[in-house]
N, C-alpha and C positions, 0 to 999 in steps of 0.2 A: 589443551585440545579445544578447538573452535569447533561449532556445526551450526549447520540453519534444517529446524526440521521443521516439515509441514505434517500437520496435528492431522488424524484418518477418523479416529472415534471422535463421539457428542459432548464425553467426557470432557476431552482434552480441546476439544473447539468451545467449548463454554466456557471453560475456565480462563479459554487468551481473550476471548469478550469481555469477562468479567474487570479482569485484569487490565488490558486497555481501556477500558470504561475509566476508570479508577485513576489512571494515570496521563489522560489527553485531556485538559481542560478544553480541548477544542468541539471536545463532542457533549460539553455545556451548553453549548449556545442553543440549541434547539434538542434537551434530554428525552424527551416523550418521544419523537421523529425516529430519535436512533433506538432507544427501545423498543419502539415499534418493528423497526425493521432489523430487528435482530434476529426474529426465529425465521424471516427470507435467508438472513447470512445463512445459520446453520442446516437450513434445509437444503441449500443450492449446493449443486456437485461444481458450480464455476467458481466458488469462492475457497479463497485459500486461507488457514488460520496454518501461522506464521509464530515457532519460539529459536531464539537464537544464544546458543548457548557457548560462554567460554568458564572451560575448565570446569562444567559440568553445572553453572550457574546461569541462569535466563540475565542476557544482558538487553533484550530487543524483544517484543511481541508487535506481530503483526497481524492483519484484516485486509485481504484485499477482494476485489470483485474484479470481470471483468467487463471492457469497454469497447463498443465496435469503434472504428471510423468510418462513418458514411461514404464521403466521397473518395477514401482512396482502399474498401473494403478490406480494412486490414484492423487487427485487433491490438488490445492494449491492455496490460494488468494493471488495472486501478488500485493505488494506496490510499484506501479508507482510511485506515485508523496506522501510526506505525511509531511504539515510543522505544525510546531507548535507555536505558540505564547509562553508558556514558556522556556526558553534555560536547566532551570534542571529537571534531569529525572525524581526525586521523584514527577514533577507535571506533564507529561504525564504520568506513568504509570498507572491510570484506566483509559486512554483513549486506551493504552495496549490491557488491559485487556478488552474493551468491544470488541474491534477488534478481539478478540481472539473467543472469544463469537459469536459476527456475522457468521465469518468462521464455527464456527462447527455445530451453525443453518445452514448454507447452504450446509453442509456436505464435508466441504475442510479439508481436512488430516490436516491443520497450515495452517498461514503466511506465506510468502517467501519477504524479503525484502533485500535489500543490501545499505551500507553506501549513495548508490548515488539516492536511493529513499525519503529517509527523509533529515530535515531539521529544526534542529540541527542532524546534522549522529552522535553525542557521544554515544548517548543514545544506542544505539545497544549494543556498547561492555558493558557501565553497567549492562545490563540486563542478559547479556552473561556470566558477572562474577556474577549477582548475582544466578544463576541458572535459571533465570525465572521471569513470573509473576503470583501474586496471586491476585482471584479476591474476591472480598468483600464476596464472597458463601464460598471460601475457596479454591476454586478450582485451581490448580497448574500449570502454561502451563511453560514447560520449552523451554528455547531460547537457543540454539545451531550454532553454527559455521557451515556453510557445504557448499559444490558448488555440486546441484544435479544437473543432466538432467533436461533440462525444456523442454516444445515446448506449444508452443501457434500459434493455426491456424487464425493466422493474419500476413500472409508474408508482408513484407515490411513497418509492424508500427512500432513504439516506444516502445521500453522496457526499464525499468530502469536494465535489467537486461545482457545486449550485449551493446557492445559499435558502434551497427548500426544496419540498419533496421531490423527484424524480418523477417528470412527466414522458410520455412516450415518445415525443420529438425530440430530436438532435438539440445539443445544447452547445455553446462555446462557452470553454471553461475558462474562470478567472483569477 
């Protein structure tokens, strides 16, 4: 049995921090920045902490925040942090897709993620070449290349998405 649950207590939202910590050498590069803006993640009712389990085992933790877009004021669920226990694609992709899902329950235009949020980062461009993901309904999300405008009103945290703190003006992400 698959599931994607999103963590509601402190407990269980510390623990996918800890965890993702621990397993994204991505969020090495600048350690202090992201400890820093840790207790913003757990404090914000916009960020989601993300465990995805099969057959009753964590195979994927996730961090996400969310992202406005400026000029076309529509919103976006940013993948901070997102590792996976399997290294090929064809076994995250309905963990993909329930993300995809999540987002459009919370009424986010997409995902927005970049190579330095996940962990395996391959898996981006298979999906990019395959056009997409489909989810078990049928339903088609396709996965595009882009660097929009971002801005997230959280000056001076963590983004996987700028290579340093988060300032209050729109950024294009790289």
């Amino acid at each position: 049995m698959r599931s994607v649950v999103f963590a509601e207590d402190l407990k269980e939202k510390t623990r996918i921090v800890v965890e993702v910590t621990l397993r994204m050498p991505q969020l090495r590069r600048d350690p202090a920045l992201f400890a820093s803006t840790i207790p913003q993640f757990l404090e914000s009712t916009d960020c989601d902490f993300m465990v995805a389990l099969d057959g009753g085992e964590p195979c994927a933790l996730g961090l996400f925040a969310p992202y406005d877009l400026p000029r076309g004021a529509r919103r976006l669920l940013g993948v901070e942090a997102l590792c996976f226990r399997d290294q090929l694609a064809e076994e995250q992709f309905w963990i993909w897709a329930r993300l995809l899902d999540h987002a459009r329950k919370k009424q986010f235009a997409g995902l927005c993620m970049t190579e330095r949020s996940v962990n395996p980062p391959g898996v981006l461009s298979i999906m990019a070449d395959r056009g997409g993901v489909a989810t078990s309904r049928g339903d088609q999300y396709s996965i595009m290349w882009a660097e929009p405008f971002l801005q997230r009103k959280s000056a001076g945290a963590y983004s996987a998405f700028t290579e340093g703190p988060l300032t209050d003006t729109a950024f294009i992400t790289s």
